[in-house]
C-alpha positions as CSV (number, residue, x, y, z in Angstrom):
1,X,0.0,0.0,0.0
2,X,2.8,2.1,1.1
3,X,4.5,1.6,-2.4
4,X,0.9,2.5,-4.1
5,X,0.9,5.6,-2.5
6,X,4.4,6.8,-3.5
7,X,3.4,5.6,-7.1
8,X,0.5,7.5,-7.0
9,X,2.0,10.3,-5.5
10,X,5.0,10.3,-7.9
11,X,2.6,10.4,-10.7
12,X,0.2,13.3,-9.4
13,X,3.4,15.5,-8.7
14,X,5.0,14.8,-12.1
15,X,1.4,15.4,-13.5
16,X,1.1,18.8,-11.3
17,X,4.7,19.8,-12.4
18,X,3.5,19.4,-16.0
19,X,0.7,20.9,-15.9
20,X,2.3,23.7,-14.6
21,X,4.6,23.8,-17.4
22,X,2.3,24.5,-19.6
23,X,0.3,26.9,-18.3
24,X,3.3,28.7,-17.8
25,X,4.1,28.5,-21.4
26,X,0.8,29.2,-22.3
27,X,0.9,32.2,-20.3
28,X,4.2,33.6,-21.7
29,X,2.8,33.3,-25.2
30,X,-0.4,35.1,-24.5
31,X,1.9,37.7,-22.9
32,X,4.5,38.0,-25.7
33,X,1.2,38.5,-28.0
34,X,-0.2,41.5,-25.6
35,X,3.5,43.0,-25.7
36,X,3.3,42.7,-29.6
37,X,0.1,44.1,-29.9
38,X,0.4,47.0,-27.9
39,X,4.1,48.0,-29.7
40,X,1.8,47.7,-32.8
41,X,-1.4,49.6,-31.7
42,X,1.9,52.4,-30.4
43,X,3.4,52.5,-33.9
44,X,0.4,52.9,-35.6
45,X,-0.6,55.9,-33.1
46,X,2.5,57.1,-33.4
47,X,3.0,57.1,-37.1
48,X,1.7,60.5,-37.6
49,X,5.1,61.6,-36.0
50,X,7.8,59.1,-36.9
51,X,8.8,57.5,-40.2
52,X,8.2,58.5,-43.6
53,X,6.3,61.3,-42.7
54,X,6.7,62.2,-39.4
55,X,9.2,63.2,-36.6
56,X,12.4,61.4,-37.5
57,X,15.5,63.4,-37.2
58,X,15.3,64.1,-40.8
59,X,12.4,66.3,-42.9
60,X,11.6,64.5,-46.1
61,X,13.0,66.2,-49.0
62,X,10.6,68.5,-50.2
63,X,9.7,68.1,-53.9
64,X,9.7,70.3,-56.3
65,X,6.5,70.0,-58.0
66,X,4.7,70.1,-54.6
67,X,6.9,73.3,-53.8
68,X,5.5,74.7,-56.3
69,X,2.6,74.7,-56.0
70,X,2.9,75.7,-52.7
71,X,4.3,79.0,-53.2
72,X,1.0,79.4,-55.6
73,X,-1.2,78.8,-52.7
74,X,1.0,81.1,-50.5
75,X,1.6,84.0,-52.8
76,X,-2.9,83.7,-53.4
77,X,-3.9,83.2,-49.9
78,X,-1.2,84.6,-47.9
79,X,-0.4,81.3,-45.9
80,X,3.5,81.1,-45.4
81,X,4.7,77.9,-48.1
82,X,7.1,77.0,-45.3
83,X,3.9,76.2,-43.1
84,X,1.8,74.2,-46.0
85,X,5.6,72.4,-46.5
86,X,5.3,71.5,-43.2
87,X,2.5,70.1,-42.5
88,X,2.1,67.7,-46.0
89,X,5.7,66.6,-44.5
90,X,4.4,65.8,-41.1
91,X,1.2,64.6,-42.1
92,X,1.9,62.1,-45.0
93,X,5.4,62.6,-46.0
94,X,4.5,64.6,-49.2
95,X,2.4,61.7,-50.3
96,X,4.7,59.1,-49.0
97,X,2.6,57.9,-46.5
98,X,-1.4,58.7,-47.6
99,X,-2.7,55.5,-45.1
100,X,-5.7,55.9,-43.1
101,X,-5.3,57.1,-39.6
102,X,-5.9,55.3,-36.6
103,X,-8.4,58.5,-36.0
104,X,-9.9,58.1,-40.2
105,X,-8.1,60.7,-41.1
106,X,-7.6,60.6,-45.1
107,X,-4.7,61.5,-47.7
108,X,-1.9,64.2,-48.4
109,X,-2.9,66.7,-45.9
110,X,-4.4,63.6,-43.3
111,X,-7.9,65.4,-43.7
112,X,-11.1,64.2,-41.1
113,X,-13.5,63.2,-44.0
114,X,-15.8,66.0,-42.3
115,X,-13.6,68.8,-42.8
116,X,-12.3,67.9,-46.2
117,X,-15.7,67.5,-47.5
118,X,-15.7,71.4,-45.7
119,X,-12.8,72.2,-46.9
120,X,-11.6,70.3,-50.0
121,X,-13.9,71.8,-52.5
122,X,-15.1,68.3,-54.2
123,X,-11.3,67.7,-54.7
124,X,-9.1,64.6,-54.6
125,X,-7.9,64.7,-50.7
126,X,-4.6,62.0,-52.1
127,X,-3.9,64.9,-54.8
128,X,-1.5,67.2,-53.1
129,X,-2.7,69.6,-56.1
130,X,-6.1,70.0,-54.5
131,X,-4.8,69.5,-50.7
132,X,-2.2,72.1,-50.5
133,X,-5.3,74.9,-51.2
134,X,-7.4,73.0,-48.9
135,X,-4.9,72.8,-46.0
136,X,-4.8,77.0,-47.0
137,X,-8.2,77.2,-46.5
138,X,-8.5,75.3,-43.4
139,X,-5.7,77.3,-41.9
140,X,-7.0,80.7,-43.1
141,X,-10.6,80.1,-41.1
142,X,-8.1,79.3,-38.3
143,X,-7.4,82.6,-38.3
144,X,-3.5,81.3,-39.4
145,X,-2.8,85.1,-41.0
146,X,-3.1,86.3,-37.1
147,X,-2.3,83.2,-35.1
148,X,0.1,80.6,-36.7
149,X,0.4,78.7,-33.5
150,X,-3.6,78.5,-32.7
151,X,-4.2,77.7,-36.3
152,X,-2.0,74.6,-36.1
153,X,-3.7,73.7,-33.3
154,X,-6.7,73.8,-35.2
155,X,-5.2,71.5,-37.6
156,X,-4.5,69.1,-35.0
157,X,-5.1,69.4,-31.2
158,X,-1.7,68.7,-30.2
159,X,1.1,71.0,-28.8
160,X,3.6,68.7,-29.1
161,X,2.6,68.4,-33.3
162,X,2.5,72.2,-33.4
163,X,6.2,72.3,-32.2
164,X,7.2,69.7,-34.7
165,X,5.2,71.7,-37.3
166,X,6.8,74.8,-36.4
167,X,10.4,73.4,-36.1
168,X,9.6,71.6,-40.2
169,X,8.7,75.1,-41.2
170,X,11.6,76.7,-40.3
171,X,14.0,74.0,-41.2
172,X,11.8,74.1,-45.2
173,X,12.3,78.0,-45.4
174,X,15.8,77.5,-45.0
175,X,16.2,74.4,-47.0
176,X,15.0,75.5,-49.6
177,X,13.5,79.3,-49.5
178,X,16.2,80.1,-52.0
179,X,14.1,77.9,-54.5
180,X,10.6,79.5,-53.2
181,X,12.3,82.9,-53.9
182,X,12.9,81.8,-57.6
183,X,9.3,80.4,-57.8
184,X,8.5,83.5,-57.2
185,X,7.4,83.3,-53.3
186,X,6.2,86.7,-51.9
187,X,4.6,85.8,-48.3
188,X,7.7,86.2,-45.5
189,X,8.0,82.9,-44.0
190,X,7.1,84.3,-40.4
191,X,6.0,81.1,-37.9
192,X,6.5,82.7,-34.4
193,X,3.4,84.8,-35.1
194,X,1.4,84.9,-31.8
195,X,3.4,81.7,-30.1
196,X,1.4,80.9,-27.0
């Protein structure tokens, strides 16, 4: 009886120990997929600001053709180019990175379907040529003429985006104001308007 009992008992413990095994494995695979889902869910929240388009250490190269027409938009409306530069870099890249937001935000300029249907005049929001005087318009009943700070703000309710925004328009004018100037750019590049 006495050897039935450590036979048993041998059995029930290694059982036990191997049940415990695996729950503990179990448990470190659910775990690992939590701690890969929430990296994910992070990039994807924080892709407005890193990568192709966003905060990275360095501001896509701003093309020509989109330069252009900024300047256009700036010498018509008086919006500083330097600002549309910045925020078509910030927001998709310069058409690098038109993906759907997290938020459903849409195309070049990363336009709420609300306010480009507002704002967009029946245009195409992934055709910088129709964003760039969009993302004018926007800024303009933002009162951006008076307030470039606030009116970034009202672009997108985030200090920390209105620095970044701030810091790409300044590094743009300097990049490459030279080759606004020759496009025939008249509107001073001017972003510490009003700076809260």
């Amino acid at each position: 009886m006495a050897k039935l009992v450590l036979v048993a008992g041998s059995v029930f413990g290694d059982l036990t120990r191997d049940a415990m095994r695996l729950v503990g494995a179990l448990l470190g695979a659910v775990m690992a997929v939590v701690i890969l889902a929430v990296v994910a869910i992070a990039l994807i929240i924080a892709a407005p600001f890193v990568g192709l388009g966003g905060g990275g250490s360095e501001p896509p190269v701003l093309p020509a053709e989109h330069l252009a027409v900024m300047v256009d938009v700036s010498n018509e409306t008086g919006v500083p180019w330097a600002l549309l530069a910045a925020i078509a870099s910030v927001e998709s890249g310069f058409g690098q990175n038109m993906a759907t937001s997290w938020a459903g935000a849409i195309g070049y300029g990363q336009f709420m379907p609300p306010s480009w249907a507002a704002f967009g005049e029946g245009g195409d929001p992934y055709d910088y040529r129709d964003v760039v005087p969009a993302m004018a318009r926007y800024l303009l009943a933002a009162h951006v003429l008076s307030d470039i700070p606030k009116a970034v703000y009202a672009y997108n309710h985030d200090w920390d985006y209105v620095a970044l925004v701030l810091s790409r328009a300044t590094y743009y004018a300097a990049s490459a104001g030279d080759t606004a100037a020759a496009l025939g750019a008249t509107v001073p590049v001017d972003t510490t308007r009003a700076l809260p």
